[in-house]
N, CA, C and O atoms as a printed pandas DataFrame, in Angstrom:
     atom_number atom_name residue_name chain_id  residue_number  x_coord  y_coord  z_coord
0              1         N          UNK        A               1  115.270   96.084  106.467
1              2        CA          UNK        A               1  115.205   94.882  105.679
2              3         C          UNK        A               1  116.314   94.937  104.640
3              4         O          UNK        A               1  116.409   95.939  103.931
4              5         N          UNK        A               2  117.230   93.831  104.496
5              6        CA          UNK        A               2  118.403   93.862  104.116
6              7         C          UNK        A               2  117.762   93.582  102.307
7              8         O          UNK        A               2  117.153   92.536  102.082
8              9         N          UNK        A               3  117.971   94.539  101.239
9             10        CA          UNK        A               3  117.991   93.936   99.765
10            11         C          UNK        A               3  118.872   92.967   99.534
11            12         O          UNK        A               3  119.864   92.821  100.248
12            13         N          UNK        A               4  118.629   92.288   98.622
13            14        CA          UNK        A               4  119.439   91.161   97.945
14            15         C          UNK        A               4  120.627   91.411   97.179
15            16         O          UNK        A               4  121.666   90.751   97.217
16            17         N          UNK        A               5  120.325   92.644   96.329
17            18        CA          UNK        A               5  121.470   93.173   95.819
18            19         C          UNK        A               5  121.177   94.775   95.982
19            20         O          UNK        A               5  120.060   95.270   95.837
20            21         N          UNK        A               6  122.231   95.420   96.272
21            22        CA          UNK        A               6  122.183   96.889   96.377
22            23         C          UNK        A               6  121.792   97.737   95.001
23            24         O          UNK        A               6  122.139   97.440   93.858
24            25         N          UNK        A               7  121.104   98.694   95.346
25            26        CA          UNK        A               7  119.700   99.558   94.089
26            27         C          UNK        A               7  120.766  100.715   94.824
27            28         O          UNK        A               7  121.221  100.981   95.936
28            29         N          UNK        A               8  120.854  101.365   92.939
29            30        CA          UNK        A               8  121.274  102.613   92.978
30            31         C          UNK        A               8  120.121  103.281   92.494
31            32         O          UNK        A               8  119.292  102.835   91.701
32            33         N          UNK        A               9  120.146  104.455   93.073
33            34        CA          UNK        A               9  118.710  105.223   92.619
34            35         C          UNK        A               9  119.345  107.337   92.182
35            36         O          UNK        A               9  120.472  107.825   92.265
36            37         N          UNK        A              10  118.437  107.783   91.894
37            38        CA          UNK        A              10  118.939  108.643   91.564
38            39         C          UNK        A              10  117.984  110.081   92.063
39            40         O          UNK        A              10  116.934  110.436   91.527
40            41         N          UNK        A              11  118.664  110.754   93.207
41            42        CA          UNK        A              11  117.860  111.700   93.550
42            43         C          UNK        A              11  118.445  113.041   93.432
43            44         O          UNK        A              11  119.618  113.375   93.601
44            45         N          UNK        A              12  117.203  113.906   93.043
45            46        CA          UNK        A              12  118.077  114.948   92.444
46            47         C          UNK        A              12  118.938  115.379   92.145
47            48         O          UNK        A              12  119.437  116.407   92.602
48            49         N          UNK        A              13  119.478  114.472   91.004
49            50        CA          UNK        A              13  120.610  114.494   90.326
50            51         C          UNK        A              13  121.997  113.730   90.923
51            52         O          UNK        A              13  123.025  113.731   90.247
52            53         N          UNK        A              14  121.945  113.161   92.079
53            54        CA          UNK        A              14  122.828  112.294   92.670
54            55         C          UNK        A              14  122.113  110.585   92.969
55            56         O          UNK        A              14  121.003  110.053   92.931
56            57         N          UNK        A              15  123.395  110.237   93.242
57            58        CA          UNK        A              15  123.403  108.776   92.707
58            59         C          UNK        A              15  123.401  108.329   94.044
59            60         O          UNK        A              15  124.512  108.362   94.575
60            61         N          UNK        A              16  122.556  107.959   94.675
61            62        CA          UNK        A              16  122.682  106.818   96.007
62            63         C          UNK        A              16  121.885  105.486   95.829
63            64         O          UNK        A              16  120.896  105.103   95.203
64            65         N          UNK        A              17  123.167  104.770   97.025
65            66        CA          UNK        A              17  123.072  103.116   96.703
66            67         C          UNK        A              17  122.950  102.719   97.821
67            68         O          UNK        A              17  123.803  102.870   98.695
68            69         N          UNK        A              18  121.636  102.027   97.994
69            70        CA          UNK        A              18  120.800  101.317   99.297
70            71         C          UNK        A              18  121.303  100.173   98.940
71            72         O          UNK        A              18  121.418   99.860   97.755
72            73         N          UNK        A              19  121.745   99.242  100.146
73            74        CA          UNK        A              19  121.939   98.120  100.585
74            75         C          UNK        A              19  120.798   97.547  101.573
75            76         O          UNK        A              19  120.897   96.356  101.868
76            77         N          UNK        A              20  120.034   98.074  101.954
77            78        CA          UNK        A              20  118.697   97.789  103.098
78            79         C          UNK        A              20  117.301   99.004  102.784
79            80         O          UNK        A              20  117.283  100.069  102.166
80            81         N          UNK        A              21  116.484   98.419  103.357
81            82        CA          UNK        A              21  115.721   99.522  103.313
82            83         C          UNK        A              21  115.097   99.175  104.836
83            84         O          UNK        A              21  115.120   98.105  105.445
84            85         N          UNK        A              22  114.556  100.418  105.207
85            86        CA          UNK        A              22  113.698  100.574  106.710
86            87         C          UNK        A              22  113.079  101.335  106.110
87            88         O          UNK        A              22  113.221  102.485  105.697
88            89         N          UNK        A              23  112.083  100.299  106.083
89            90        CA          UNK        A              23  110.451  100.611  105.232
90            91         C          UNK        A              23  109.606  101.440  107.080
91            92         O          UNK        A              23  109.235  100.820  108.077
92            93         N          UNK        A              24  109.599  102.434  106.909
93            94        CA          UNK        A              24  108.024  103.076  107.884
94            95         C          UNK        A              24  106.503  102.882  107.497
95            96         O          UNK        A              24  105.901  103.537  106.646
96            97         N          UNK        A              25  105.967  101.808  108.317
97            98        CA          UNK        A              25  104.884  101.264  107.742
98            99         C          UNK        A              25  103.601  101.955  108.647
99           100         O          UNK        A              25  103.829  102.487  109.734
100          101         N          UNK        A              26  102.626  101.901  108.232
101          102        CA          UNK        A              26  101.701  103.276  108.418
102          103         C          UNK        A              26  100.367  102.447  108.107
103          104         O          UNK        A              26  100.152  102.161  106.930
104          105         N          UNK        A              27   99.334  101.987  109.229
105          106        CA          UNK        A              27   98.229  101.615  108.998
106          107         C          UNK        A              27   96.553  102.506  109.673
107          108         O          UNK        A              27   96.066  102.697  110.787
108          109         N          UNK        A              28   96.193  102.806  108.350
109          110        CA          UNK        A              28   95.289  103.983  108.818
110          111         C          UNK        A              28   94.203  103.295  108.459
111          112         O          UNK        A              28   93.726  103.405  107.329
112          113         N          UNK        A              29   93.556  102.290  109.644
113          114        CA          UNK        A              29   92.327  101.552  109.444
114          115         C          UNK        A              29   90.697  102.470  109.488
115          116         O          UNK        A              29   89.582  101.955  109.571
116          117         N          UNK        A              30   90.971  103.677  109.416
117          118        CA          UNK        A              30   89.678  104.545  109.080
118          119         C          UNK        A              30   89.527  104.197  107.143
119          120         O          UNK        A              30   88.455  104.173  106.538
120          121         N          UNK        A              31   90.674  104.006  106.629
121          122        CA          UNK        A              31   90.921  104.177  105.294
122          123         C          UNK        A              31   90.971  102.982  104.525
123          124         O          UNK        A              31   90.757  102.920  103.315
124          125         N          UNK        A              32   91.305  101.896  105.388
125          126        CA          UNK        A              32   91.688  100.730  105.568
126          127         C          UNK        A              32   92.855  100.340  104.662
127          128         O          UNK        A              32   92.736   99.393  103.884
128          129         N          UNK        A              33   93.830  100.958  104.737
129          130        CA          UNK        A              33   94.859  100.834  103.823
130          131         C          UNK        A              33   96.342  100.556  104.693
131          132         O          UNK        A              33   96.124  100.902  105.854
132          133         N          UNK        A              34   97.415  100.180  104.585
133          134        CA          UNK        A              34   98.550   99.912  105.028
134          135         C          UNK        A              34   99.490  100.276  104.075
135          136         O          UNK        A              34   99.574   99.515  103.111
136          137         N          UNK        A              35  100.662  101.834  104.112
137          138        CA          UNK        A              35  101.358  101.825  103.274
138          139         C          UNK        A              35  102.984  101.721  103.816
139          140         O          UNK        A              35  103.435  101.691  104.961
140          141         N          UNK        A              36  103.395  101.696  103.004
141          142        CA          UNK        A              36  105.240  101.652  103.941
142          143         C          UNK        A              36  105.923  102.737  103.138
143          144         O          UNK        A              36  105.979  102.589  101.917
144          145         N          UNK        A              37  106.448  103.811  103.699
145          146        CA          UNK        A              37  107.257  104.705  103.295
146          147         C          UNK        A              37  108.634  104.514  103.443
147          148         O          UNK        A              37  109.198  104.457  104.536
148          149         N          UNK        A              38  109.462  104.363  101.800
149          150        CA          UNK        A              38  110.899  103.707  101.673
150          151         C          UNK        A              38  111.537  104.789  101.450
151          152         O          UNK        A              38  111.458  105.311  100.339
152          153         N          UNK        A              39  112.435  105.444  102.634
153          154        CA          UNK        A              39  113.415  106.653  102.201
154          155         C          UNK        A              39  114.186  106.117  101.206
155          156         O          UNK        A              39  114.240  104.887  101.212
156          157         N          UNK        A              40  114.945  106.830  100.145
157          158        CA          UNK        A              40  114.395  108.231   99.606
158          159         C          UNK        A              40  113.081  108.221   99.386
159          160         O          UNK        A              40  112.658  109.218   99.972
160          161         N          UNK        A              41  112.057  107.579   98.799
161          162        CA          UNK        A              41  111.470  107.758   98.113
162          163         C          UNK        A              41  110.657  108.538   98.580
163          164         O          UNK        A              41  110.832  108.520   99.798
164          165         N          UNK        A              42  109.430  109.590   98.187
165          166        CA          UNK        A              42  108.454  110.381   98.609
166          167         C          UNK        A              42  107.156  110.014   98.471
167          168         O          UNK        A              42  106.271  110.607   99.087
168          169         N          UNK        A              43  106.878  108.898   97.569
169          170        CA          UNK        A              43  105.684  108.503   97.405
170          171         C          UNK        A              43  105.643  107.178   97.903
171          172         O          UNK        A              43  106.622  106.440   97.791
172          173         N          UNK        A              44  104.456  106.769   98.512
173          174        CA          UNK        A              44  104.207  105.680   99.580
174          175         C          UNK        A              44  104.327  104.425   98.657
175          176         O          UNK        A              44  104.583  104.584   97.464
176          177         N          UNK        A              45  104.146  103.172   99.192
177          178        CA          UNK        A              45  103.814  101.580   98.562
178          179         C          UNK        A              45  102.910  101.425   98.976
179          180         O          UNK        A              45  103.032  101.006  100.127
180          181         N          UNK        A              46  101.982  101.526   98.687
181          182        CA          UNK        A              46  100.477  100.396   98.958
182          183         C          UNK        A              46  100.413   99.041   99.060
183          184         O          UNK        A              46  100.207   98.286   98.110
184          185         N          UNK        A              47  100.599   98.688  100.286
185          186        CA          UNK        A              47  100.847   97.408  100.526
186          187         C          UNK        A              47   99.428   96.501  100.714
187          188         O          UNK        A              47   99.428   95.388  100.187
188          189         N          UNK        A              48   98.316   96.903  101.389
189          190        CA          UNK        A              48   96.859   96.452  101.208
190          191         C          UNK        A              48   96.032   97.440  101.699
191          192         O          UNK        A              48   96.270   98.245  102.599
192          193         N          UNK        A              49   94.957   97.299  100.974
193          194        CA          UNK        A              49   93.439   98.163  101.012
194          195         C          UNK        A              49   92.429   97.798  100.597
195          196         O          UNK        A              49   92.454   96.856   99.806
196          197         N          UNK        A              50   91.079   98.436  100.990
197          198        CA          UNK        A              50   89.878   97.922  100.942
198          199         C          UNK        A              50   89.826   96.151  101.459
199          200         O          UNK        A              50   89.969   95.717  102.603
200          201         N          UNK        A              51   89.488   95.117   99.763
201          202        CA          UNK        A              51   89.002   94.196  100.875
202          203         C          UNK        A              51   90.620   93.555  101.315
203          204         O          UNK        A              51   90.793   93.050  102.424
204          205         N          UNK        A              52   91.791   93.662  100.245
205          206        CA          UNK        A              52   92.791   93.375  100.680
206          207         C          UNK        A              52   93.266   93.868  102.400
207          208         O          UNK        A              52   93.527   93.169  103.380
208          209         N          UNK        A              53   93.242   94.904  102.274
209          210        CA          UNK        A              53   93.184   95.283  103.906
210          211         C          UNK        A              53   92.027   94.606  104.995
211          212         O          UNK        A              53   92.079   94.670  106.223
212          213         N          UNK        A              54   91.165   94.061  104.310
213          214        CA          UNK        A              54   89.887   93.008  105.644
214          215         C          UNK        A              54   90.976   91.656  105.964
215          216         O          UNK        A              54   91.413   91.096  106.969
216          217         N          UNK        A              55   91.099   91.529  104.656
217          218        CA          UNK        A              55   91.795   89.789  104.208
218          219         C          UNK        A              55   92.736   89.762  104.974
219          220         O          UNK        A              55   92.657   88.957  105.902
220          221         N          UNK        A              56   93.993   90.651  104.859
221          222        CA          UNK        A              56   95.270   90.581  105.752
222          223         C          UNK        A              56   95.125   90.286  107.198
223          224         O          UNK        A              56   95.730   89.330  107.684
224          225         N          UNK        A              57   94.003   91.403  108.251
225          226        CA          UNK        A              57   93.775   91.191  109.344
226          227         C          UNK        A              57   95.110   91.644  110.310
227          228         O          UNK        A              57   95.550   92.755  110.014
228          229         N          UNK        A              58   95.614   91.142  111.104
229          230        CA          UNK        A              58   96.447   91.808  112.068
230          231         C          UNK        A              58   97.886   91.524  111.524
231          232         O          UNK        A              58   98.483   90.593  112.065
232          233         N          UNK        A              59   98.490   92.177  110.567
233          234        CA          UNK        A              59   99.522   91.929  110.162
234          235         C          UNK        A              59  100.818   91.879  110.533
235          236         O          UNK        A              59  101.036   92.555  111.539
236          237         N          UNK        A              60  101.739   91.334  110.094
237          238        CA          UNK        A              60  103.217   91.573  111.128
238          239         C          UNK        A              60  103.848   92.566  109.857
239          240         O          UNK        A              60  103.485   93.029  108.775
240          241         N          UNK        A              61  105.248   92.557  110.918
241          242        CA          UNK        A              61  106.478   93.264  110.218
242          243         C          UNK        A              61  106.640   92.154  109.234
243          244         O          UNK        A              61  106.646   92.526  108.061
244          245         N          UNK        A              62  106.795   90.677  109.481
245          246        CA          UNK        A              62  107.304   89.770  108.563
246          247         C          UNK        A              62  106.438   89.882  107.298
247          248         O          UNK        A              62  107.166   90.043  106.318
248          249         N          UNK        A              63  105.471   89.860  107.066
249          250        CA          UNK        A              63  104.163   90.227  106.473
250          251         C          UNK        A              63  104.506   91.333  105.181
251          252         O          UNK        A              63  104.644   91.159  103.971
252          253         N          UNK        A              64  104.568   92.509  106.028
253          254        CA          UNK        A              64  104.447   93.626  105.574
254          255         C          UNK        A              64  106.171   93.481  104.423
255          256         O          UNK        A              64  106.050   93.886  103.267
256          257         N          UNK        A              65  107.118   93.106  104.715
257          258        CA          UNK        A              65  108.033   93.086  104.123
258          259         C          UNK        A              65  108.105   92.072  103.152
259          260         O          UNK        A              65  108.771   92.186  102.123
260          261         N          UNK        A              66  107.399   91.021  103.469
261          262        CA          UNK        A              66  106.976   90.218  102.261
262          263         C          UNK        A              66  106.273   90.409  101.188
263          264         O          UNK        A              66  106.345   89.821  100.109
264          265         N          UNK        A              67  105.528   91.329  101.552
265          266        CA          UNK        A              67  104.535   92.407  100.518
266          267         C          UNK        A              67  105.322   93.495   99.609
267          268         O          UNK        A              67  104.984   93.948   98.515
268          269         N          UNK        A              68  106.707   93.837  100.546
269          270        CA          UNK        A              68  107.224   94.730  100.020
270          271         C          UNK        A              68  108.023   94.084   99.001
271          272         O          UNK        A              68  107.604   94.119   97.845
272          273         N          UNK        A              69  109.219   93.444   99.288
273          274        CA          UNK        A              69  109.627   92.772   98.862
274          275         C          UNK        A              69  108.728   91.901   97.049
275          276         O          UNK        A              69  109.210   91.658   95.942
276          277         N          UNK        A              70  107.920   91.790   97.389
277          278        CA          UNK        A              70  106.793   90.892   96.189
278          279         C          UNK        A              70  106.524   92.035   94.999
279          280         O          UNK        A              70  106.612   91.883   93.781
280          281         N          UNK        A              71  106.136   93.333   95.826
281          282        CA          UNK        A              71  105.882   94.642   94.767
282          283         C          UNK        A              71  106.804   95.155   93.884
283          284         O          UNK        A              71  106.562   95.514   92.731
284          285         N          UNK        A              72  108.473   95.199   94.772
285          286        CA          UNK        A              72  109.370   95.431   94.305
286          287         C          UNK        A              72  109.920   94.331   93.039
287          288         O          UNK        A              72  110.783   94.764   92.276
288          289         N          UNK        A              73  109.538   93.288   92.893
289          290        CA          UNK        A              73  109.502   92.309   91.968
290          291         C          UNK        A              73  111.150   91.750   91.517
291          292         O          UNK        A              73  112.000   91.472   92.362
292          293         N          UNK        A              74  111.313   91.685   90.410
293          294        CA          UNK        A              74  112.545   91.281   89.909
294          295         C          UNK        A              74  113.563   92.196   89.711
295          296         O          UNK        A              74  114.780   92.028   89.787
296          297         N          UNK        A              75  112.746   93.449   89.377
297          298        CA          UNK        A              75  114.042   94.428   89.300
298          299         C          UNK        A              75  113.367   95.814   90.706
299          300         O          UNK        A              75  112.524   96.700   90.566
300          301         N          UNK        A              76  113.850   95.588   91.417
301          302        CA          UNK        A              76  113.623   96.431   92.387
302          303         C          UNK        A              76  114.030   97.930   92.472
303          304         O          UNK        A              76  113.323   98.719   93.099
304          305         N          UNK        A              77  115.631   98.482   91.587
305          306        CA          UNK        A              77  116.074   99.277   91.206
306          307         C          UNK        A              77  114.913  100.252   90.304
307          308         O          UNK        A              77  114.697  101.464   90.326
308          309         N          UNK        A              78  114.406   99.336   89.663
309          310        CA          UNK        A              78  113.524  100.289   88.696
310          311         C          UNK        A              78  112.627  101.111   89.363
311          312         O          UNK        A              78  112.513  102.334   89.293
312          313         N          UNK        A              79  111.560   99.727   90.482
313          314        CA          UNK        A              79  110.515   99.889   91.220
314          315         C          UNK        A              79  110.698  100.766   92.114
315          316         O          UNK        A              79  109.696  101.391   92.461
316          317         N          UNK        A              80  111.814  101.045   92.669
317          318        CA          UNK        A              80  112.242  102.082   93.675
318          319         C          UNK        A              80  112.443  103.534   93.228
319          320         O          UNK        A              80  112.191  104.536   93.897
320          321         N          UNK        A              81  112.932  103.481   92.004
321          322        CA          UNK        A              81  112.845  104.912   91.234
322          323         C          UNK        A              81  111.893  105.034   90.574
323          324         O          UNK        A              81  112.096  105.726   89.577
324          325         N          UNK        A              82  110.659  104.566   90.709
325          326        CA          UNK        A              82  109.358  105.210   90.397
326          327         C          UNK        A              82  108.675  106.041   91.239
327          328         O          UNK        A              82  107.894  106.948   90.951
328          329         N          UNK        A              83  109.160  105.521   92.651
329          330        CA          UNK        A              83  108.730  106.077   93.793
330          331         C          UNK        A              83  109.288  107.048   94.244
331          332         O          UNK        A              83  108.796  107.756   95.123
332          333         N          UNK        A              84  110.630  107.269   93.605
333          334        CA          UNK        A              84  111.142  108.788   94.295
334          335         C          UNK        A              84  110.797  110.117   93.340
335          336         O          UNK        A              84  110.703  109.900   92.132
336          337         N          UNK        A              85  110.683  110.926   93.627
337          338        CA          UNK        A              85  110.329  112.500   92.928
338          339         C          UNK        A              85  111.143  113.024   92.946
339          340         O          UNK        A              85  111.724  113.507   93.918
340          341         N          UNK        A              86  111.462  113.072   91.569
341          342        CA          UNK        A              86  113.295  114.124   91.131
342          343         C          UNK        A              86  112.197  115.010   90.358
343          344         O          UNK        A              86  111.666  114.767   89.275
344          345         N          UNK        A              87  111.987  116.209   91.297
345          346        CA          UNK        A              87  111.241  117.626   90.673
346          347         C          UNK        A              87  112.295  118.713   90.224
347          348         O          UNK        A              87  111.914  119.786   89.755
């Protein structure tokens, strides 16, 4: 999924700049949750769960990136380096 404007992010101590992301989206309906894992980052997006995960129902890719896209909000740069782990 192509970003709007390219996010520099900062992983261990270096500076990389996404122009797209290929979100790996992951639905574990024992749990009922749907998350998308955005390299770099190490920690997932919670895209829906519990009753949000009933509500959605059989979701698409278009879907799921619209969700992503919505979380990531106005400044996406920020939102994206919350999610990566510089240990």
């Amino acid at each position: 999924m192509q970003l709007l404007t390219p996010v520099t992010l900062t992983v261990d101590n270096t500076e990389l700049t996404l122009t797209r992301l290929d979100p790996v989206l992951i639905d574990d309906s024992a749990h009922k949750l749907v998350v998308a894992r955005l390299h770099p980052a190490l920690r997932p997006l919670f895209l829906w769960r519990g009753e949000d995960y009933d509500d959605i129902g059989n979701w698409t890719q278009e879907q799921a990136e619209a969700e992503i896209t919505a979380q990531l909000g106005d400044d996406p740069q920020t939102a994206l380096q919350a999610l990566v782990f510089n240990g």
